[in-house]
C-alpha positions as a LaTeX table, in Angstrom:
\begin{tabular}{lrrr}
\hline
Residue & $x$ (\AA) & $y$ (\AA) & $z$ (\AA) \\
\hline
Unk1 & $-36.84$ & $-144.68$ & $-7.80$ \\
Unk2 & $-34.39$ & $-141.74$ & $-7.00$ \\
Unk3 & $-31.92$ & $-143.19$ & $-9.11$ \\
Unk4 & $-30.44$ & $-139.01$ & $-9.76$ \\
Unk5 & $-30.52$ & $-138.84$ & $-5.95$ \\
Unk6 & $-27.96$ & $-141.98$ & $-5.68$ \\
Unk7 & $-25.73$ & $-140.50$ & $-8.12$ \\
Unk8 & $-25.49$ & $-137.16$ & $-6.97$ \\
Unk9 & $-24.76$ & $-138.86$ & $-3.42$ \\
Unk10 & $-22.55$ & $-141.04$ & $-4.83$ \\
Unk11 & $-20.44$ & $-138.31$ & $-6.64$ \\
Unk12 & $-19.82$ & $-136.16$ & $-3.22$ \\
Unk13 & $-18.78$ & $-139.44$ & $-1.40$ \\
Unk14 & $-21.44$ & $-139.84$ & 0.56 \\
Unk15 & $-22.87$ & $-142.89$ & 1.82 \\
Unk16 & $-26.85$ & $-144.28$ & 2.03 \\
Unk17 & $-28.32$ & $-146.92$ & 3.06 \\
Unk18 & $-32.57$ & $-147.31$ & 1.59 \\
Unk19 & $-35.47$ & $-148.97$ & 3.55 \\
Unk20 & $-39.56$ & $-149.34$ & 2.28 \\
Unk21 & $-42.26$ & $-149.41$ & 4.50 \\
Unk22 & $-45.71$ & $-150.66$ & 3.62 \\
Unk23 & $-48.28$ & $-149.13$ & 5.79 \\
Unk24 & $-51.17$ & $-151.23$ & 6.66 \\
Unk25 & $-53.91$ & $-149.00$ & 7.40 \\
Unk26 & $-52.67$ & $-145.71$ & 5.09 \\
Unk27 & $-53.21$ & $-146.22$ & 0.82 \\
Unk28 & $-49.59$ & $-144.43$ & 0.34 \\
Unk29 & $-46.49$ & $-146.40$ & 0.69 \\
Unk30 & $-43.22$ & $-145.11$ & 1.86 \\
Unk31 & $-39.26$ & $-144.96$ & 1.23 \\
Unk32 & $-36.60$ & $-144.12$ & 3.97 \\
Unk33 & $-33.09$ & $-143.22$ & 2.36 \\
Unk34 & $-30.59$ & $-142.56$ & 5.02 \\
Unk35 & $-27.42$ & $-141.11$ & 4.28 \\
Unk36 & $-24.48$ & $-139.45$ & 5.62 \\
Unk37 & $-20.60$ & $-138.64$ & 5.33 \\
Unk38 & $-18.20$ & $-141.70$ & 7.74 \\
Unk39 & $-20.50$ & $-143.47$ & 9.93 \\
Unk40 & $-23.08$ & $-141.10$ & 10.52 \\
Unk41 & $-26.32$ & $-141.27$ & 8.76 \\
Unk42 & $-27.89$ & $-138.65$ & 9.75 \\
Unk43 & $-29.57$ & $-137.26$ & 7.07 \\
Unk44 & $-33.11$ & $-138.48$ & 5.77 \\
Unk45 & $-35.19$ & $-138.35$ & 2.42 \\
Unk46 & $-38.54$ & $-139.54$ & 2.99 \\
Unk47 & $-40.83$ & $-140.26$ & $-0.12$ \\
Unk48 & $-44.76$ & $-140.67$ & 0.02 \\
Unk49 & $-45.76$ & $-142.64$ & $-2.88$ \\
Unk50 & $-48.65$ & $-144.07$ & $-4.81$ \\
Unk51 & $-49.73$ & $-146.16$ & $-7.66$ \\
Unk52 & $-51.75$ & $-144.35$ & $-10.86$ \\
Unk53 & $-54.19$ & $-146.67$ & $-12.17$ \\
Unk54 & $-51.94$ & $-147.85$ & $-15.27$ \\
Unk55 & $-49.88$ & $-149.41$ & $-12.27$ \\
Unk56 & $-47.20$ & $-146.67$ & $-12.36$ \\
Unk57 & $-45.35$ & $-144.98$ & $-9.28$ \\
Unk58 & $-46.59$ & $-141.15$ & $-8.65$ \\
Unk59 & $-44.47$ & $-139.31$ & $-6.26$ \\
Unk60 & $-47.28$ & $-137.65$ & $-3.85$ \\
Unk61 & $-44.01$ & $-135.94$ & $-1.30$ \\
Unk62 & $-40.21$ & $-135.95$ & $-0.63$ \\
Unk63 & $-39.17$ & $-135.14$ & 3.14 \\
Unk64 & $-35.87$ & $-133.53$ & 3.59 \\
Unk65 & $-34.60$ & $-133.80$ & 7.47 \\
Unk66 & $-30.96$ & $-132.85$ & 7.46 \\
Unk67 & $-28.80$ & $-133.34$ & 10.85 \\
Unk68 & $-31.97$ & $-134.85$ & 12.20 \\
Unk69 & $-34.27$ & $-131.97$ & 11.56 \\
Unk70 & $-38.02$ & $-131.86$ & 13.42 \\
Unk71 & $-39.76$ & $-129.99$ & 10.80 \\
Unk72 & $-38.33$ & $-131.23$ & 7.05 \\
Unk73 & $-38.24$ & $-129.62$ & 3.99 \\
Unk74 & $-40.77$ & $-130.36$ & 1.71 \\
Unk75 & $-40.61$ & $-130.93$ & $-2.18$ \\
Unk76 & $-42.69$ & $-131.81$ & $-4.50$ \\
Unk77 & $-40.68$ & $-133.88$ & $-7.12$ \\
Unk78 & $-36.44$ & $-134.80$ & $-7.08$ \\
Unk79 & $-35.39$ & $-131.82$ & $-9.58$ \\
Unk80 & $-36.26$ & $-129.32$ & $-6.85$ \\
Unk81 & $-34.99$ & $-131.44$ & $-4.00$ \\
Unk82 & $-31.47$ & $-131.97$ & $-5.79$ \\
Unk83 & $-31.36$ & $-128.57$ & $-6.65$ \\
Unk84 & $-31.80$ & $-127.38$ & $-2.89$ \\
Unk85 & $-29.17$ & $-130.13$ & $-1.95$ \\
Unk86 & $-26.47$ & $-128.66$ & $-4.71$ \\
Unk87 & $-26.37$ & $-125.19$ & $-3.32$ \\
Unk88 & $-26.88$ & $-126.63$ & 0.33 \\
Unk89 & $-23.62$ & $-128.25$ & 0.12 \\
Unk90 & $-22.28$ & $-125.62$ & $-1.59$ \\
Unk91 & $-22.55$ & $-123.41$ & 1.32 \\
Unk92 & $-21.44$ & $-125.81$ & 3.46 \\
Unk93 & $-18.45$ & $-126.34$ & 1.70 \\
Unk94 & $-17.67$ & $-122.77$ & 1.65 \\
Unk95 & $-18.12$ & $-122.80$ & 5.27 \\
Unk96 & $-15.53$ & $-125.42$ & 5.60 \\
Unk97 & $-13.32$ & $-123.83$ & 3.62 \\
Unk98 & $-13.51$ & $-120.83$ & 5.17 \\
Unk99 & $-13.06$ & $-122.36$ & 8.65 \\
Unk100 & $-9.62$ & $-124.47$ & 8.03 \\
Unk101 & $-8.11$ & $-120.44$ & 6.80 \\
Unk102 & $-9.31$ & $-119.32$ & 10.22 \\
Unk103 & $-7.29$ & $-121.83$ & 11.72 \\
Unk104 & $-4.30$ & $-121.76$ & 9.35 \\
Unk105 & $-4.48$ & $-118.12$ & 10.54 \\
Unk106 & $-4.04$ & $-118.78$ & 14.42 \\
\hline
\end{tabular}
């Protein structure tokens, strides 16, 4: 599950650590993905899941919380949640960039 999600992490060096939690008393079953640039994981992807009755895994909700959010983003399938992530870091990047030249500047 998520295996485009790992990659794309993977590619822009950042790191993740995964968890699953079983509830007892809800029929959906859930998957914590932590990751994070250095040590801090501060970033979450949350997935509700459930089982079809041919046994396979249906995707019922990703969570997005970035930099610890309270209220996440909410997607519907991975395409749309990688997407938002590409041109999320985008802008951050640019941001970045366009920090270190206002400091080269001073």
């Amino acid at each position: 599950m998520l295996s485009r999600t790992k990659e794309f992490l993977r590619q822009h060096n950042y790191r993740y650590e995964k968890s699953y939690i079983r509830p007892l008393m809800a029929p959906e079953s859930v998957y914590v993905f932590k990751f994070g640039q250095e040590n801090s994981l501060n970033n979450r992807v949350i997935i509700r899941y459930g089982h079809t009755w041919t046994g396979r895994q249906r995707i019922n909700e990703i969570d997005l919380r970035l930099h610890k959010q309270k209220h996440p983003r909410v997607f519907q399938n991975e395409a749309d949640m990688l997407d938002y992530l590409e041109t999320h870091l985008a802008q951050r990047e640019q941001r970045r960039a366009d920090h270190k030249d206002d400091t080269e500047r001073v």
